[in-house]
KEPA-179645 format. One line per 4 residues: number of its first residue (from 1); their letters; for each residue x, y, z of C-alpha. Coordinates in Angstrom, 1 decimal, decimal comma, m for minus. Last residue first. Layout:
NUM> A> X:Y:Z; ...
***
This chain:
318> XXXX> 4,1:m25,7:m25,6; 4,5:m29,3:m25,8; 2,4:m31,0:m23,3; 3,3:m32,1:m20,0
314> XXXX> 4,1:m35,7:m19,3; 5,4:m34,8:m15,8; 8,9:m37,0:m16,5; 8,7:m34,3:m20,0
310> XXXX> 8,0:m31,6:m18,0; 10,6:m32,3:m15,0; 13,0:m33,1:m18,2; 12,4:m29,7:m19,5
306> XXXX> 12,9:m27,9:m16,2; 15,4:m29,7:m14,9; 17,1:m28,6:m18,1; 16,5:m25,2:m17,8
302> XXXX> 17,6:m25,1:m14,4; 21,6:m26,9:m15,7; 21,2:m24,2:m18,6; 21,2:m21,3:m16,2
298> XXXX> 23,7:m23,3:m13,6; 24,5:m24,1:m10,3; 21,2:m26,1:m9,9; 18,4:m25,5:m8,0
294> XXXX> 15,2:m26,7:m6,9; 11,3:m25,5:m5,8; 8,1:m26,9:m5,4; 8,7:m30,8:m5,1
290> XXXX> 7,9:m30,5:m1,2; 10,8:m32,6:m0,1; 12,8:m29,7:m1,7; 14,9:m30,6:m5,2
286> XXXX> 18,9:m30,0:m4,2; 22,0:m28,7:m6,3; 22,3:m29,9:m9,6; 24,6:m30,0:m12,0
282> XXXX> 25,3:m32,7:m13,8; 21,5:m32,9:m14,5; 20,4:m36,6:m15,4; 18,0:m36,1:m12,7
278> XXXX> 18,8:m39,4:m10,5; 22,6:m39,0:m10,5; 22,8:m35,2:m10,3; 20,3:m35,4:m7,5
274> XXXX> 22,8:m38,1:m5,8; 25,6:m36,1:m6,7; 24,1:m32,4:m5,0; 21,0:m32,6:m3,2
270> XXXX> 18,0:m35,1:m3,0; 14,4:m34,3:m1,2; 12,4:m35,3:m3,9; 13,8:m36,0:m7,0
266> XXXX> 12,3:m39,2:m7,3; 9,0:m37,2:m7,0; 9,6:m35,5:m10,0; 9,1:m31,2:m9,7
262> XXXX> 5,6:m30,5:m9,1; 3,0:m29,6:m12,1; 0,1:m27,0:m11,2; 1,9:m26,7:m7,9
258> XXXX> 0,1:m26,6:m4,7; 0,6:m24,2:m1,9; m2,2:m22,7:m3,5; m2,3:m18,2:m2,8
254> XXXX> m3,5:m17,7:m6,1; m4,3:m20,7:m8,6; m2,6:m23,8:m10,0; 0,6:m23,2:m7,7
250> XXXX> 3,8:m22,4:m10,7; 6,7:m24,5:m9,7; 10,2:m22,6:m8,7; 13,6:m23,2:m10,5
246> XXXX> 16,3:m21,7:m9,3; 19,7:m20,7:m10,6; 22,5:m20,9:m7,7; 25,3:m17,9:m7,6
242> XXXX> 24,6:m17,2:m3,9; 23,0:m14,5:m5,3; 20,1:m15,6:m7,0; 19,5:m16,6:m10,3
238> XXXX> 16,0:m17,6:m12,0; 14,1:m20,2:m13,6; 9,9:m20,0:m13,8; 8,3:m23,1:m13,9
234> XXXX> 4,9:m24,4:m15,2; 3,6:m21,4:m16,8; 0,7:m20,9:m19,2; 0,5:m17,3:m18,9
230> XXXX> m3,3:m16,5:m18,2; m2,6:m12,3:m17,8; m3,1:m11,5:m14,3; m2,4:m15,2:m12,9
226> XXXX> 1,4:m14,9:m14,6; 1,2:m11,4:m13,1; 0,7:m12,5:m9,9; 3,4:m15,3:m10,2
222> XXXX> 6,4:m13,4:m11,0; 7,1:m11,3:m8,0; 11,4:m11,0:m8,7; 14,2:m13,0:m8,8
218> XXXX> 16,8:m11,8:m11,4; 17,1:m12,4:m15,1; 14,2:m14,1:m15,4; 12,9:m17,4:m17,9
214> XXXX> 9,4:m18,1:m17,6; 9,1:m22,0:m18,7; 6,2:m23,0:m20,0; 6,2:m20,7:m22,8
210> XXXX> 9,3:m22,5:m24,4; 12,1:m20,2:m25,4; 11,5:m17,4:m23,2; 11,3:m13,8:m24,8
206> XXXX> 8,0:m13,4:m24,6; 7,5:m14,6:m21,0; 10,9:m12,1:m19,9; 8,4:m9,0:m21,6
202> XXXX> 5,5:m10,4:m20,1; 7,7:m10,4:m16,3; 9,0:m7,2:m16,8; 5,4:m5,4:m17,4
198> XXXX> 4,1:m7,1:m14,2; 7,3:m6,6:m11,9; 6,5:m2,8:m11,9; 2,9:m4,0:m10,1
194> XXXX> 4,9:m6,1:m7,6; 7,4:m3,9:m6,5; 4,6:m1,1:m6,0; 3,2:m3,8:m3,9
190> XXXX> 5,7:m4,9:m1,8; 6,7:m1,3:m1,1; 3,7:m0,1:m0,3; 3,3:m3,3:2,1
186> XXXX> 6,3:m2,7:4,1; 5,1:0,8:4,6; 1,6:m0,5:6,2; 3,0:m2,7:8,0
182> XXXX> 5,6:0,0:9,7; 2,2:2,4:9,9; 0,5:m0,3:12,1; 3,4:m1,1:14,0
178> XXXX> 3,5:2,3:14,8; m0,3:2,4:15,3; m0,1:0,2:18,1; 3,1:2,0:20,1
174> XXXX> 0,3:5,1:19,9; m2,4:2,8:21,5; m0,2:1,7:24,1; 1,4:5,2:25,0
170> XXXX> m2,7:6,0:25,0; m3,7:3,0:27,5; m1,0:4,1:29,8; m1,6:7,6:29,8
166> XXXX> m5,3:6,9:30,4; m4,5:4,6:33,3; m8,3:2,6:33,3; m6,8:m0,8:32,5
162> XXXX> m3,1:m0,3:33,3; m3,0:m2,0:36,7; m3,5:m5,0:34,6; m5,7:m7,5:35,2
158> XXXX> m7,8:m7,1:31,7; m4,6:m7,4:29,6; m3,8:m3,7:28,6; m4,1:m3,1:24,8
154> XXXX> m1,2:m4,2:23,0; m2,4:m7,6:21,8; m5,2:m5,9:19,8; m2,7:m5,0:17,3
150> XXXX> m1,3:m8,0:17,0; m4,9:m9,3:16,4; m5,6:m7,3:14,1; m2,8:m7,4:12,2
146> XXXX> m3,5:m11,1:11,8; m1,4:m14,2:13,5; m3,9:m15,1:16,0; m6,6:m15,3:12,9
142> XXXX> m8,9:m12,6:12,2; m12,4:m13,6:12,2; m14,1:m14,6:8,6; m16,8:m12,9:6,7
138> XXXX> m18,4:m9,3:8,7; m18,4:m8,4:12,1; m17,7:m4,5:11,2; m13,9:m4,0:12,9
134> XXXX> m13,4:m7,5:10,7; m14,6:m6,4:7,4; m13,6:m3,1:7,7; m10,1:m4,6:8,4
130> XXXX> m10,6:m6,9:5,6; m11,1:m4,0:2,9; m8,3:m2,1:4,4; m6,0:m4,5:3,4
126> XXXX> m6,2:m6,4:0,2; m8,7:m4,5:m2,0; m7,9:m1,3:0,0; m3,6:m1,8:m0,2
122> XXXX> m4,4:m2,9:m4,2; m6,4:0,9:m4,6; m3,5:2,5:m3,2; m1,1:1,4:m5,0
118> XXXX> m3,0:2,2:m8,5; m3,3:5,5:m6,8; 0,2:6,0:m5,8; 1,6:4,4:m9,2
114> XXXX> 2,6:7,7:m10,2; 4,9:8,8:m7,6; 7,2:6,1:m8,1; 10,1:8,5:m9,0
110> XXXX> 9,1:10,8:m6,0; 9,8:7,7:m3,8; 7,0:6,1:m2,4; 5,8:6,6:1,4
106> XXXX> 4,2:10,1:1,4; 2,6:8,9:m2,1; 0,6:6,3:m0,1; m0,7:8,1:3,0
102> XXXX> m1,9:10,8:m0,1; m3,4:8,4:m1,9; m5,0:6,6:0,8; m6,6:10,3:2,6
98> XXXX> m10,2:10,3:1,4; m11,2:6,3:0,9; m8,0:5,9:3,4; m9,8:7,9:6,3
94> XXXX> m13,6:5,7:5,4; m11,4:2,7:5,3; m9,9:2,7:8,7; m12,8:4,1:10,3
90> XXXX> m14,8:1,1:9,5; m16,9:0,8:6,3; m20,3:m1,5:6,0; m19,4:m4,0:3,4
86> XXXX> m23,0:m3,3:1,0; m21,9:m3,9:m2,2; m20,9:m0,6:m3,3; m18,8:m0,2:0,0
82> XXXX> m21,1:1,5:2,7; m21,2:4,6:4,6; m23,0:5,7:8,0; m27,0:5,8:7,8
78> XXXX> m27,5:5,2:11,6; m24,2:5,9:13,4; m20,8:3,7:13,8; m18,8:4,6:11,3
74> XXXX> m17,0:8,0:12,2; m14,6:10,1:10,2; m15,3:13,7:11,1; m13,1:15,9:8,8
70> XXXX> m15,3:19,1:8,4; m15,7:18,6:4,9; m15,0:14,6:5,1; m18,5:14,2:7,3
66> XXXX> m19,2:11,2:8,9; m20,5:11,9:12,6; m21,3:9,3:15,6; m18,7:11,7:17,5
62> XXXX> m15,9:8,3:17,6; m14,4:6,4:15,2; m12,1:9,6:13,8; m12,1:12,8:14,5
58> XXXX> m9,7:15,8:12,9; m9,6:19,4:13,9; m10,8:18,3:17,9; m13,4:21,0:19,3
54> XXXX> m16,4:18,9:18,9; m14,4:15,5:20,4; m13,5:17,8:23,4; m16,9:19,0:24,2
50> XXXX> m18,3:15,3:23,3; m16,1:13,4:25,8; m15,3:10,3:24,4; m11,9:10,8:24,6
46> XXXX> m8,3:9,6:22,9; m6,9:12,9:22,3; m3,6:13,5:20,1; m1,8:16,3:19,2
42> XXXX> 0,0:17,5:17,1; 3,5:18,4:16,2; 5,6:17,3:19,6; 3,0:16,2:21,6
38> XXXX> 2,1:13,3:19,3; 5,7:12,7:17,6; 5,6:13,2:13,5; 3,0:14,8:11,5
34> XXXX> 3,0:14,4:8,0; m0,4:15,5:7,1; m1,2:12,1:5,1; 1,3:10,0:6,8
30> XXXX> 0,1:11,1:10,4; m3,4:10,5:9,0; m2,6:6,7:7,7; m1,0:5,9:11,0
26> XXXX> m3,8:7,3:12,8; m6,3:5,2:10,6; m4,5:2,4:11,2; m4,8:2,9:15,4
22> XXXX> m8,6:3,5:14,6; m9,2:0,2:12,8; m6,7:m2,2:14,0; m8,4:m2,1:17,4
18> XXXX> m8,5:0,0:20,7; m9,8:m0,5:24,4; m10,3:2,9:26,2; m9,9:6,7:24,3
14> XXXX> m12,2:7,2:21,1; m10,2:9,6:19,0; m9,1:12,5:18,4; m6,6:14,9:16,5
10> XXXX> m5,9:18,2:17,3; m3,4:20,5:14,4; m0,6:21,7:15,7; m0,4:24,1:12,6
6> XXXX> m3,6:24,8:12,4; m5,7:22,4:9,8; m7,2:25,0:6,5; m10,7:25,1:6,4
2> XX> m13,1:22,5:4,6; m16,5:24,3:3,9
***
């Protein structure tokens, strides 16, 4: 039977070398419980000593136990949890399969507090997902630029006079989670702003005048619910707030840097009168060498690029 956490409750963990998986996890439980400073509200071991890890109130990726009810979060013995297809669980995702909703609804606003679980169920397919993956062996390594890696990047170089300092090696695992829990903020923003762009984005579809086009008020995460729901898009035409309206090429599936129909090539690269003069479009701004986004200064001057982009493309009529 789960009992009720102290009030400076004692968290542990494995001390030494850390990765993305335990430091996550802290961020995620400090969320959860919202606890603050280590020292100052709880407090944290990093141990391997089984005395201390028994009389810890929370223990994750160490005690070779998983057991919610008496909050023991550990992946690494005989039997430990799965994923329904067989992705064996780090530490990280066995504390977010109990505690993501609650990490997540800490961060949101109050008014937002219903997409929590929605939010959280993205931040697993997307995030905590991989860093099972990677803390398990399994699909691709982590790249230099990955959380994990940056992570991993604050453990004591092996020369170090730090290596074996346990108060050096903890202040460095604590300054990991930070960034940690500042990614993992960022991203629950990014996403719940992402899931309330879906219903805008239909609604702006339905009211553009070609369906090729996606014509928005404001800038805003279009292109995953274009995906989501089949739109037919080529462009979508927005402002922003230097006053320009911009016109952006839909990629042909998620995460392309290819466009399913790139702006002209002989607008390539041009700005201002010599764009003007080769569009047709009086006023234009610039096309990117890439072809997958423009501007002009006007609503109807990107709608027109648009159109005769289409037409130069030889895309259909919608």
């Amino acid at each position: 039977m789960e009992t009720t956490l102290p009030a400076r409750p004692v968290l542990a963990t494995h001390s030494g070398g850390f990765h993305l998986d335990d430091a996550f996890a802290y961020a995620v439980l400090r969320l959860t419980l919202g606890l603050g400073e280590a020292g100052v509200d709880h407090v944290l071991v990093r141990t391997r000593d089984e005395a201390a890890i028994a009389a810890a109130d929370i223990v994750w990726d160490v005690g070779a136990v998983f057991d919610p009810a008496t909050r023991r979060f550990d992946h690494h013995q005989r039997g430990a949890p799965v994923r329904e297809d067989g992705t064996p669980f780090s530490a990280a995702g066995l504390i977010w399969r109990e505690h993501g909703v609650a990490a997540v609804r800490a961060i949101l606003p109050a008014e937002a507090a219903a997409m929590a679980a929605a939010i959280t169920a993205e931040i697993d397919r997307e995030v905590v997902r991989r860093i099972d993956e990677i803390d398990n062996g399994f699909g691709e390594r982590g790249d230099g630029l990955g959380l994990a890696s940056l992570v991993g990047d604050f453990n004591p170089s092996w020369d170090s006079g730090a290596v074996g300092n346990r108060a050096a090696e903890d202040t460095a695992f604590r300054e990991a989670s930070a960034l940690a829990e500042s990614f993992l903020r960022r991203r629950v923003v990014a996403v719940r702003a992402r899931l309330a762009a879906d219903a805008v984005v239909l609604v702006a579809h339905a009211r553009s005048a070609d369906p090729r086009v996606l014509e928005l008020d404001r800038k805003m995460p279009w292109e995953d619910p274009a995906f989501a729901h089949g739109l037919p898009v080529l462009y979508a035409v927005y402002p922003v707030p230097n006053g320009n309206w911009m016109i952006d090429s839909m990629p042909p599936e998620p995460g392309s840097f290819a466009q399913r129909m790139p702006l002209p090539e002989a607008w390539a690269g041009l700005r201002d009168t010599d764009l003007a003069a080769v569009s047709g479009v009086a006023d234009a701004v610039f096309v990117h060498a890439r072809r997958f986004v423009g501007a002009a200064r006007s609503r109807a001057g990107a709608l027109e690029m648009a159109r005769k982009a289409m037409v130069i493309g030889g895309a259909a009529a919608g």
